[in-house]
C-alpha positions as CSV (number, residue, x, y, z in Angstrom):
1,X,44.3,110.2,-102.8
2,X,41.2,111.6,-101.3
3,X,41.4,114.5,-99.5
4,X,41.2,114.6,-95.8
5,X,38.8,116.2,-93.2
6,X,40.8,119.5,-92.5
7,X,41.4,120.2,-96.2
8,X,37.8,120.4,-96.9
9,X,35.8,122.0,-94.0
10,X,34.8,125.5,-94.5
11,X,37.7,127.7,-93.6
12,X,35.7,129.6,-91.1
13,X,35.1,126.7,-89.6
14,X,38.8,125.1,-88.4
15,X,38.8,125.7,-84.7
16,X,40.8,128.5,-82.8
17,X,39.6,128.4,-79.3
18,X,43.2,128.7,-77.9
19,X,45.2,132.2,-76.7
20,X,48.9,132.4,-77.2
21,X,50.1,132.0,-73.0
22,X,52.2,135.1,-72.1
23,X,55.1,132.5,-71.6
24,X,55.2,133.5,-75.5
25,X,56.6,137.0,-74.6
26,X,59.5,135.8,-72.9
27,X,60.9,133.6,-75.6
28,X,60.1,136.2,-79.2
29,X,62.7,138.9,-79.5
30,X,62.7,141.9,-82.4
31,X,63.3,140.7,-86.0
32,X,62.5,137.4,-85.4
33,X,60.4,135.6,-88.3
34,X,57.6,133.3,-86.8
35,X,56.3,130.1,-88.5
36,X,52.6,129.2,-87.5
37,X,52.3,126.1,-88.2
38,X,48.7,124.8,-89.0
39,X,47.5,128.6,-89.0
40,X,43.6,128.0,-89.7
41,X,42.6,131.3,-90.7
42,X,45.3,133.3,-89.1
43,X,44.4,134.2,-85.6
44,X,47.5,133.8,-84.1
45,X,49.6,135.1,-87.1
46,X,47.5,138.2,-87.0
47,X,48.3,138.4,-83.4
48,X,51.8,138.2,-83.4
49,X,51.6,140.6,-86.7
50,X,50.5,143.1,-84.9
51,X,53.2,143.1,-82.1
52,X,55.7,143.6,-84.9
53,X,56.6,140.5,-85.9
54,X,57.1,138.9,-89.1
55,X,54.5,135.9,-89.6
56,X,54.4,132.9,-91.9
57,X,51.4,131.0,-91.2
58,X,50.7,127.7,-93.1
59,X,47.7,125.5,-93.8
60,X,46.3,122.7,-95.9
61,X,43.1,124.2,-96.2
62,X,43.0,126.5,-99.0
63,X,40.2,128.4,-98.3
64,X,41.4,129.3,-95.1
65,X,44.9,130.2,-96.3
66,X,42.2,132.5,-99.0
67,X,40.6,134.0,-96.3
68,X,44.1,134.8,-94.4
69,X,45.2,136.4,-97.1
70,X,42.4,138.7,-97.8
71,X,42.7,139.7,-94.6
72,X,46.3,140.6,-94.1
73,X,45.7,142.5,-97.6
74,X,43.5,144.6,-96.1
75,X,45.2,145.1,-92.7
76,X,48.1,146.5,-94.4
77,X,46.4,148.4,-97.0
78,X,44.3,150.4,-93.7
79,X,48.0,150.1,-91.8
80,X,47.2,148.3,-88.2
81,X,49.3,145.8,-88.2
82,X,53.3,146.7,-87.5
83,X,54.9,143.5,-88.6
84,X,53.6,141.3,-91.4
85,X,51.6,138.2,-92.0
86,X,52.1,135.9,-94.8
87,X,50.3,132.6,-95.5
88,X,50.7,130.1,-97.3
89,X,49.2,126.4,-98.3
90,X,51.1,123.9,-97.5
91,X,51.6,120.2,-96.1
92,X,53.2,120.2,-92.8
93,X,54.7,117.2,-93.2
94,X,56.1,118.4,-96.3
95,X,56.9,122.3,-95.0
96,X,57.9,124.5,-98.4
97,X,60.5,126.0,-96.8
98,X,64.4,126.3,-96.7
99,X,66.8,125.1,-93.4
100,X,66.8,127.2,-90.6
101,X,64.2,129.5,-92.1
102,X,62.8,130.6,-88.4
103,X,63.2,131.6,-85.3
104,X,60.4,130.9,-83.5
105,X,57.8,128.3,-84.2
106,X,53.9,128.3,-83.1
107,X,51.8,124.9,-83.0
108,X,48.9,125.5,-81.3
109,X,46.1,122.4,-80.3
110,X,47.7,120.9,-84.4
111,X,49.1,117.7,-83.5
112,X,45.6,116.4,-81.7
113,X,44.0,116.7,-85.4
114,X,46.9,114.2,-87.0
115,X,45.8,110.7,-86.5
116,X,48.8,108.9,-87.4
117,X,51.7,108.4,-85.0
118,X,54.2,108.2,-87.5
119,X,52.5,111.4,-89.4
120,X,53.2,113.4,-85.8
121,X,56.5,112.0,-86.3
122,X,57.1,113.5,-89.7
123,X,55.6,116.9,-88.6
124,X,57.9,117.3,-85.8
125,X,61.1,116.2,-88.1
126,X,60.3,119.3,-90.5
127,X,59.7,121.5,-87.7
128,X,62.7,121.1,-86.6
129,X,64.8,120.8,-89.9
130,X,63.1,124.5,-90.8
131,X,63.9,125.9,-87.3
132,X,66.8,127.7,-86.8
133,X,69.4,126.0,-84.3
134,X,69.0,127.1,-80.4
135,X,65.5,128.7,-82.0
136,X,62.0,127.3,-80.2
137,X,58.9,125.6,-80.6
138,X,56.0,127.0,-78.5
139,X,53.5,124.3,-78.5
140,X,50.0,123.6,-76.8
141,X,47.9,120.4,-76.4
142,X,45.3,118.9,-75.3
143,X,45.9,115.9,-72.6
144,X,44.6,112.3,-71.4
145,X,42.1,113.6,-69.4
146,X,41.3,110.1,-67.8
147,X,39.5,111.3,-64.9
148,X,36.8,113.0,-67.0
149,X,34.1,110.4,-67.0
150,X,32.9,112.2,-71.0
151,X,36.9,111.5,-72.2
152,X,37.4,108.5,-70.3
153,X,34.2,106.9,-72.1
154,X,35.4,108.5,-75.7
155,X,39.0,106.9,-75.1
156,X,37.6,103.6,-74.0
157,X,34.4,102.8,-76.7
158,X,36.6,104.7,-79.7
159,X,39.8,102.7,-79.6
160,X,38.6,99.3,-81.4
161,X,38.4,102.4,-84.2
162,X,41.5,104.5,-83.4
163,X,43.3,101.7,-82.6
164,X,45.3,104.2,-79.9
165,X,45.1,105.2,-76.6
166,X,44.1,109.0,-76.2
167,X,42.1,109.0,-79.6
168,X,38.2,109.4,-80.3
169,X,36.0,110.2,-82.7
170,X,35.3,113.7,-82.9
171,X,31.5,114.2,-84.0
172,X,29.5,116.7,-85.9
173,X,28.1,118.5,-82.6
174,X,24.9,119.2,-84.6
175,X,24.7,115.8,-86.8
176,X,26.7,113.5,-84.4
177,X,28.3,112.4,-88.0
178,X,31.9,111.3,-87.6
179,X,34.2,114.3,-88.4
180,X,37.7,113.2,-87.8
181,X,40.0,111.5,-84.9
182,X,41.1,113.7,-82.2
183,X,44.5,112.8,-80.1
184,X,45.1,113.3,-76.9
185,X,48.2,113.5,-75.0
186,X,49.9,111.5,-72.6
187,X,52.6,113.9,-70.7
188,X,55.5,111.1,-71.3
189,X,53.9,110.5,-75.1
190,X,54.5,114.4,-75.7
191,X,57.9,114.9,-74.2
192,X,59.1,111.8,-76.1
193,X,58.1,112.8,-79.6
194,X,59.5,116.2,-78.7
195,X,62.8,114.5,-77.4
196,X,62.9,111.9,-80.2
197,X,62.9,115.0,-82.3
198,X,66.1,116.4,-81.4
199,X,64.2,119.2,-79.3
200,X,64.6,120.0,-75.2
201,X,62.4,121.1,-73.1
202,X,62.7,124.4,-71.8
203,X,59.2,124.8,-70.2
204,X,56.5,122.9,-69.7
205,X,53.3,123.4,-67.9
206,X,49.7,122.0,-67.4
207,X,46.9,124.7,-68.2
208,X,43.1,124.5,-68.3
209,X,42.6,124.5,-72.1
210,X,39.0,125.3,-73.9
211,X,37.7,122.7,-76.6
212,X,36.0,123.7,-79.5
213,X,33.1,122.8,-78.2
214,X,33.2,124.8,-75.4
215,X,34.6,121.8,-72.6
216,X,37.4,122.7,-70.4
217,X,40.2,120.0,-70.1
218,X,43.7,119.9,-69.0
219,X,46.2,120.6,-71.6
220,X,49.9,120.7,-72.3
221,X,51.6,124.1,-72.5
222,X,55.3,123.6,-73.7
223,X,58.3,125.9,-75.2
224,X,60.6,123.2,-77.0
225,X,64.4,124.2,-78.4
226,X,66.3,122.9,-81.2
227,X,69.0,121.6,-80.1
């Protein structure tokens, strides 16, 4: 099977241009162990690390899971970090991980790089099965933004590709080459899957999210539990 888009670009280069919400703070508690799930190269884990917490993150991409680990090598080795990062590469379909490992989940802007519905599907199932019962999932996507005449055309001249609403083709910004399909949320699509997953919403808010290309667009910030 060939590989796909996010297990082959440069580590460096798998977006981050989302910050946690302080809604975070209100849900972590001390000794909790954190799973960041689709980690990149370890912003958030490194974060959270350094509040005290204990931090799995996970990826596909091996060189950014490399890269994460170098780095939390050397953080501990010069002591500024006072909890711990971990990483790991890993499917998150597939998560390698026991039952009610975790306490606390992070899925930050993950779900809009997965083009398959049932795929989404899969990743919320193990999120949940690896989540500890009455623990959370802090999640944050982007949404429709219809009313955006730049989305609204992506949405509308992609889908005889994407073959769903929400999805374009996200381009190279420098070779306009096709890079990978982007999802964007419907507020009903989002609760559902969540809901369909055996999780309830606890909190859910719209925010002004950044792109990572720099475009501000209304997003989905949402702190689901396991029921």
């Amino acid at each position: 099977m060939p590989k796909s888009y996010w297990e082959t670009v440069p580590g460096k280069k798998i977006p981050s241009s989302l910050e946690l919400y302080p809604i975070v703070q209100s849900y972590l508690q001390e000794g909790y162990k954190i799973l960041d799930i689709g980690c990149g190269f370890g912003k958030i884990s490194f974060e959270l690390a350094s509040l005290g917490y204990s931090v799995t993150g996970i990826d596909i991409n091996s060189e950014a899971i490399r890269l994460s680990k170098a780095a939390a090598k050397s953080l501990e080795h010069n002591r500024k970090t006072e909890g711990r990062a971990e990483f790991k590469v890993g499917n998150a379909s597939d998560l390698p991980f026991h039952d009610s490992s975790f306490d606390f989940e992070i899925m930050q802007a993950f779900l809009t790089s997965v083009p398959e519905p049932q795929a989404r599907v899969r990743i919320l199932q193990e999120a949940f099965r690896v989540l500890k019962p009455g623990g959370y999932l802090y999640l944050v996507e982007f949404a429709q933004n219809w009313h955006l005449k730049l989305y609204r055309k992506r949405y509308m001249q992609d889908f005889p590709v994407t073959k769903e609403e929400g999805s374009f083709l996200a381009l190279n910004p420098e070779t306009g080459d096709v890079e990978f399909i982007a999802h964007h949320f419907s507020e009903k699509e989002l609760v559902f899957l969540l809901v369909d997953g055996g999780f309830e919403i606890d909190y859910f808010r719209v925010e002004e999210l950044k792109t990572r290309t720099g475009n501000r667009i209304n997003g989905f910030v949402v702190v689901a539990k396991k029921l």
